[in-house]
Structure formats: C-alpha cells, structure tokens
N, C-alpha and C positions, 0 to 999 in steps of 0.2 A: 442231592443230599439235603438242599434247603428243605427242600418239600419233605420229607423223612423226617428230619428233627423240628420241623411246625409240627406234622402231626403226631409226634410223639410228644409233644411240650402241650398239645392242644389235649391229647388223651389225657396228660394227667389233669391239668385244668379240668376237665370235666369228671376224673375219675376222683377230685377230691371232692366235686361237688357234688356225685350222686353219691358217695358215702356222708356228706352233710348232710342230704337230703334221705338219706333211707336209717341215719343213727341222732338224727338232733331234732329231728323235724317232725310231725303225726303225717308227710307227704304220703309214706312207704308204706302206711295204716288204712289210707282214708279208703272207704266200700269193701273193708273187710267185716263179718259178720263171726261172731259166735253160733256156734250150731246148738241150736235145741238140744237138752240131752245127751249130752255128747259121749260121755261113755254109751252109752245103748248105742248111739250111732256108729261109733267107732269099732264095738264088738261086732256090731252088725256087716261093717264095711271088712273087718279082718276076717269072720265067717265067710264071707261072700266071694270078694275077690281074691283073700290070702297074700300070698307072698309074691305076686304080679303088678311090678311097678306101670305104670302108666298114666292116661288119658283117657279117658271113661267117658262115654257119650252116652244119656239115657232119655228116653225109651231110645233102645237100640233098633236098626231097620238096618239090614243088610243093603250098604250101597249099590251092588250088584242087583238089585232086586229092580226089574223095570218099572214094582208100583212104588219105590220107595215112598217118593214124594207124598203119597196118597195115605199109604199106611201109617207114615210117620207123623201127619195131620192128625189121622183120628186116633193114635196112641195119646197124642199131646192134648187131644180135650177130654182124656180121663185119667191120666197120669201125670205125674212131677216129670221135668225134664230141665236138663243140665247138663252139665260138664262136672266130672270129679278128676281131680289128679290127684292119684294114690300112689305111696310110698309105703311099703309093710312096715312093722317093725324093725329095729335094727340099718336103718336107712342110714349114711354117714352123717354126721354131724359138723364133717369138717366145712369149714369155710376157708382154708388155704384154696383147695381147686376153685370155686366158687367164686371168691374173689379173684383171683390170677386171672379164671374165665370171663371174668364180667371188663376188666383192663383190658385183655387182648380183644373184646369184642368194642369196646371203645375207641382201643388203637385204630382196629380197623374203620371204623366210624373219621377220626378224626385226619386217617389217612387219605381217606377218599376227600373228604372236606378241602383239605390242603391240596390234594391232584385237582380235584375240581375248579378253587379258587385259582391255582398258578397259570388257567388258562385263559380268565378275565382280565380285561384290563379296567378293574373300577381302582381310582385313584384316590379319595375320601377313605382314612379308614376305617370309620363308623359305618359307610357304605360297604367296604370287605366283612367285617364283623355280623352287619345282617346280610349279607350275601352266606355268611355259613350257617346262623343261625335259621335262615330259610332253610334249606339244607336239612338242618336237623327238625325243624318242623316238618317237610316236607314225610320225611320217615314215621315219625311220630303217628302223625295223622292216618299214616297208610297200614299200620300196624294197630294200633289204638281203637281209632274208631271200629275197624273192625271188628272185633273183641266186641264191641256195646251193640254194633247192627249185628251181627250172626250170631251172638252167643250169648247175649244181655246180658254181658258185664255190667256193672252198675255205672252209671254217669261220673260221680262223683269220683270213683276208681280212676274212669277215664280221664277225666280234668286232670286229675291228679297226676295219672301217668304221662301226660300229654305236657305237664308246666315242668315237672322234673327232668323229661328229654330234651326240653324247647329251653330250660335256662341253663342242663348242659352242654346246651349246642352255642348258646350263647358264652359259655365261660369259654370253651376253645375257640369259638369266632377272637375271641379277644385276643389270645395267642396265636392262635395261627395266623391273623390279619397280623398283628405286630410284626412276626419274623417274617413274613413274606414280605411285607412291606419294606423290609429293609434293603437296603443295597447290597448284592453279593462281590465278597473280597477280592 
C-alpha cells in the first residue's frame, strides 16, 4: 500500500509539473515551426488525405518491399520527407480525455518508480530522489532521442522534451523518496 500511495502522491507531483511546464512555460512550444502558407497547405492536406486520422510517413516505400532501403534513399534525394500527423476537421477539442490520459500515463510512470525504488536499499534521501529521477531520465532519453536520430525532430524539441520529463521525474523523486523513506505504522 506504501508503494501505491508514493506513486500516486509522486504522479501528481509531476502531473502539476508537466501542466506548469506545458501552460506557463515556452517548454511545451520550443521546435515548433509555423508552416509556410498554411491555408494552401492545409487545403492541400484535407484534399489529399481527407477524413483519415493518422501518422503519415513521406516519401512512402512499402515496408514489405525487399528494396526498401534503397528506394526509399533515392526518393529522399529528390523529395521532401517527413512525418505528418493528421487529424481532419471536426477532430475533438476536448481536453478532459487528454488530460485524464496524460495522469494515468504518469500514474503508471511514477508507479513503477516507487516499485522500483522499494527494492533498493539507498539510505540518503537525496540519493532516492536521483535514483528516480534516473529512472525518469533513463525513459526520456529512450523515447526522445529517438524522435531526433530516426525522424529529425529538431534538437531543440528534444532538449526541451528531455528537461520537462527529467524535472518531472525529479518532482516525484521528491515524494516518492519522502513516503518510502518513512517508517511503515
């Protein structure tokens, strides 16, 4: 039960910090770009793909294709290539789901955090605090970087996203080491 109520004292810790960090802060902004044109672009993109939510890989090369590799090279030195994620028109606007979903994906985050840390014995609890904050670095970096090496996200994106997972790993390190650290009644 200890470990259950750290990581749920450790999610909100961190779920007040990534809502400081994505509503106070330019964090949730930085390597975002304005598109050229943007209506032309966007009439363009609702001709094209329509009313098909998704993840859009271009120049496209059929994975199954045994030349991908090859094909996909010489499309990319006479073509634009990227990633789009598209939502048609009419796409929800809500932020109930979205938020709920980004907590419970926290929870679980600061869950494992807490299972993880209640099987160490580090005594310091500045030493627990970056034993979770590792932790949440460790994800970060594994998630993150990749994004910038396979899909050239922008650097600055990545920093970005990299400092706001790693100082909310650090806010639940702070409560999760607390309540573990404590004597059970």
């Amino acid at each position: 039960m200890r470990i259950i109520l750290a990581g749920l004292l450790g999610a909100i810790a961190m779920f007040v910090w990534t809502s400081i960090a994505h509503m106070a802060t330019p964090l949730a902004t930085v390597g975002f770009s304005r598109i050229p044109h943007e209506a032309a672009v966007l009439a363009a993109m609702q001709d094209g793909v329509g009313a098909k939510s998704g993840l859009y890989v271009f120049p496209w090369v059929d994975p199954k294709d045994p030349k991908m590799m090859e094909k996909s090279a010489a499309l990319m030195k006479t073509n634009p290539s990227g990633l789009l994620l598209y939502h048609p028109p009419g796409a929800s606007a809500d932020m109930l789901p979205l938020v709920s979903a980004e907590f419970a994906k926290e929870l679980v985050q600061a869950l494992i955090a807490a299972f993880l840390l209640s099987f160490v014995a580090i005594a310091p609890y500045w030493c627990r605090v970056g034993y979770v904050t590792a932790i949440g670095l460790f994800a970060a970096l594994g998630t993150d970087t990749s994004y910038l090496i396979w899909y050239g996200f922008p650097l600055d994106y990545t920093l970005a996203n990299i400092a706001i997972n790693l100082i909310g790993a650090f806010f639940a390190g702070l409560v999760i080491a607390l309540w573990l650290g404590r004597k059970p009644a």
